[in-house]
N, C-alpha and C positions, 0 to 999 in steps of 0.2 A: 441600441441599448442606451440608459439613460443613465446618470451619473449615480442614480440609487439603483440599478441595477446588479444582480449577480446570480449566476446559474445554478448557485449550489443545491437551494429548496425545487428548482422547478424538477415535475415528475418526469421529464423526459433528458432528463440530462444526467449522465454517465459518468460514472466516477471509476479513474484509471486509476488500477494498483499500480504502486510502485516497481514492481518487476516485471510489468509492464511496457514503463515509461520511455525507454529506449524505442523500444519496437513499435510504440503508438505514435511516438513522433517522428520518428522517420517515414512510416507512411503518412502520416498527416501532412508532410512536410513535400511529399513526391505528389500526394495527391491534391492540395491547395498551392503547390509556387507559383508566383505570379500574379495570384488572385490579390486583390489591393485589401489592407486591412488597417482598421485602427484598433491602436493598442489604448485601454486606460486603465488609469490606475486607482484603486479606491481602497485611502487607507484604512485601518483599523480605527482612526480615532479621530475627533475633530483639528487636530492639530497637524497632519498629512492629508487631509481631506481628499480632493478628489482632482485627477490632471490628464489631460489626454499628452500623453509622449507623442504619438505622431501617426495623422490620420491620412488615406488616402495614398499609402504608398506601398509600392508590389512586395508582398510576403516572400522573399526568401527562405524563411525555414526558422524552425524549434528541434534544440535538441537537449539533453539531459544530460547530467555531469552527476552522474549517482559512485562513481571509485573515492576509493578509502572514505565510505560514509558520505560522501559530500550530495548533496540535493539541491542540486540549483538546474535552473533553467535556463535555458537563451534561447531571443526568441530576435530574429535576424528582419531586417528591412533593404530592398536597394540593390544595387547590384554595381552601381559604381564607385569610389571615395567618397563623392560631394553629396551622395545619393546613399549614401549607407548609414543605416543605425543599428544597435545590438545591443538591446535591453537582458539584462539579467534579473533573474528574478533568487536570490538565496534561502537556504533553510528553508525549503515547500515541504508543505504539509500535504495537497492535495495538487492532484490536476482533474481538472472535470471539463465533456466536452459534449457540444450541443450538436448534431449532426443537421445538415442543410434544409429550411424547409420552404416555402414558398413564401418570396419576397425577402430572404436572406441565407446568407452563406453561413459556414459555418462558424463555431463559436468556440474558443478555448480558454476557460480560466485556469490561473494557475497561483493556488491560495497560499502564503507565507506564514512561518512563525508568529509572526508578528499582529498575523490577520488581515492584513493588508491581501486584496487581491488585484490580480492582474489582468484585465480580459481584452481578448484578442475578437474581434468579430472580423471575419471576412465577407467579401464580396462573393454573391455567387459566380455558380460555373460560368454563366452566359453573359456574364461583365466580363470574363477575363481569359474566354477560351478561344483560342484563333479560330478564324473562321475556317470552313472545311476548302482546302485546296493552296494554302495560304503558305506551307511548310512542304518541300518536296520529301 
């Protein structure tokens, strides 16, 4: 994706209801760990423009914080201290998400009050699935 990119207009991308968002992220989250992903950020206006937080490092997991109204997201990197990050996204408006197609992994925006969006592109399955025999 490109720094003017976002999935919300394209026809093949899926937009998670909110009472959803628990149960989509946790499988999202079982069925991408591992896979290397960059996150960027693209604000609403020229004055937050556009940043990539952190590319190339193993998806941990997204989860949703929707008690007593709250709407925010986290969306996890790393697995070790030196190695960990844990971007939060507040007040979401939307999560829309692109399922795997050839020549890329999957894709997770996750759109703010603000307008600001969040997008997560992963790596496919075959960048980051152990090879067959490799795990007893």
């Amino acid at each position: 994706m490109s720094n003017s990119s976002t999935i919300a207009k394209r026809p093949d991308a899926r937009l998670i209801r909110p009472a959803e968002w628990n149960s989509f992220l946790a499988e999202f989250t079982r069925e991408y760990r591992g896979a290397h992903g960059r996150l960027e950020v693209i604000g609403a206006n020229t004055d937050t423009g556009y940043q990539v937080e952190t590319e190339n490092q193993p998806f941990e997991g997204a989860s949703a914080d929707t008690k007593d109204r709250e709407r925010t997201v986290w969306i996890t990197f790393g697995s070790g201290p030196k190695g960990h990050l844990t971007h939060g996204v507040e007040r979401v408006t939307a999560i829309r998400t692109l399922d795997p197609s050839e020549g890329r992994g999957a894709v997770l925006e996750v759109e703010a009050a603000d307008g600001s969006k969040n997008i997560l592109e992963l790596s496919g399955v075959a960048d980051f699935a152990l090879p067959p025999g490799a795990v007893d």
